[in-house]
N, C-alpha and C positions, 0 to 999 in steps of 0.2 A: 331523646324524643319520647313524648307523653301520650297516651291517648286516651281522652276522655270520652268513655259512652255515656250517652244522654237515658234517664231513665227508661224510656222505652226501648233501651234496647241489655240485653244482658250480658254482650261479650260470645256468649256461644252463639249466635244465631246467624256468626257471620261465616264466608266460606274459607275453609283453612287450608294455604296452600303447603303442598307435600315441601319433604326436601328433596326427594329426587332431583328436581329440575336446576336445582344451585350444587348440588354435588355431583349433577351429571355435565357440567359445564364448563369450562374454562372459562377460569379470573380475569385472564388478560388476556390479548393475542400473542398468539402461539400455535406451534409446527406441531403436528402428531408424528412421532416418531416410531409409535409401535400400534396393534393394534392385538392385544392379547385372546378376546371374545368375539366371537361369530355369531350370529345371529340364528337363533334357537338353542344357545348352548344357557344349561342350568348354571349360577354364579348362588356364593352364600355370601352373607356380610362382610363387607371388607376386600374381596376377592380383588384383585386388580385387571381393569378394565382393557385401561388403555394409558398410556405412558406420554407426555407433551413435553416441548422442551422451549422455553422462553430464557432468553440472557442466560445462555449455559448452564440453564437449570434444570433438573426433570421433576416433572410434577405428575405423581401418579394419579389418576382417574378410580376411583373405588366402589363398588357395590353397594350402597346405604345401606339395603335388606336384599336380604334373599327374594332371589324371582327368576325371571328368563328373560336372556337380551332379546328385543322383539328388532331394533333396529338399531343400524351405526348409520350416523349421518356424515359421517369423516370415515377418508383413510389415509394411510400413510404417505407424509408428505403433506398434507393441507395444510393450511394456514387456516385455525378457529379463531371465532369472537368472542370476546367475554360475552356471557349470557346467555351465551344458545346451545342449545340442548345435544350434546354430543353422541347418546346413548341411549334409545327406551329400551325402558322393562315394562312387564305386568307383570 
């Protein structure tokens, strides 16, 4: 996939979305098996989130950057969607 900006425009001027919201998500649907972070607790990069498990798999949920979990919108037991936001931070 190509994208052509047209002269009047420069490539910066458009709005850039975070990776938060694709690394705070699950890929496919799938169970949360665990939920490691509570809400107001400090996490640093990498830190592990939350734990999913699709076709006997686990797929761990990870901190992008350093912040504070503001909210979980799953808990254990759920069935998530790929795409929706599992975790915020600030």
């Amino acid at each position: 996939t190509f994208v052509i900006e047209g002269n009047e425009r420069d490539g910066n001027s458009r709005a850039h979305a975070t990776d938060d919201q694709i690394a705070l998500a699950a890929p496919m649907p799938e169970t949360v098996i665990s939920s490691v972070v509570r809400p107001g607790q400090e996490v640093a990069t990498g830190d592990l989130l939350l734990m999913l498990e699709a076709m006997k798999m686990e797929l761990p949920i990870r901190a992008p950057r350093p912040g504070r979990v503001k909210a979980l919108a799953c808990r254990e037991g759920d069935l998530v969607q790929p795409g929706v936001p599992l975790v915020e931070m600030e």
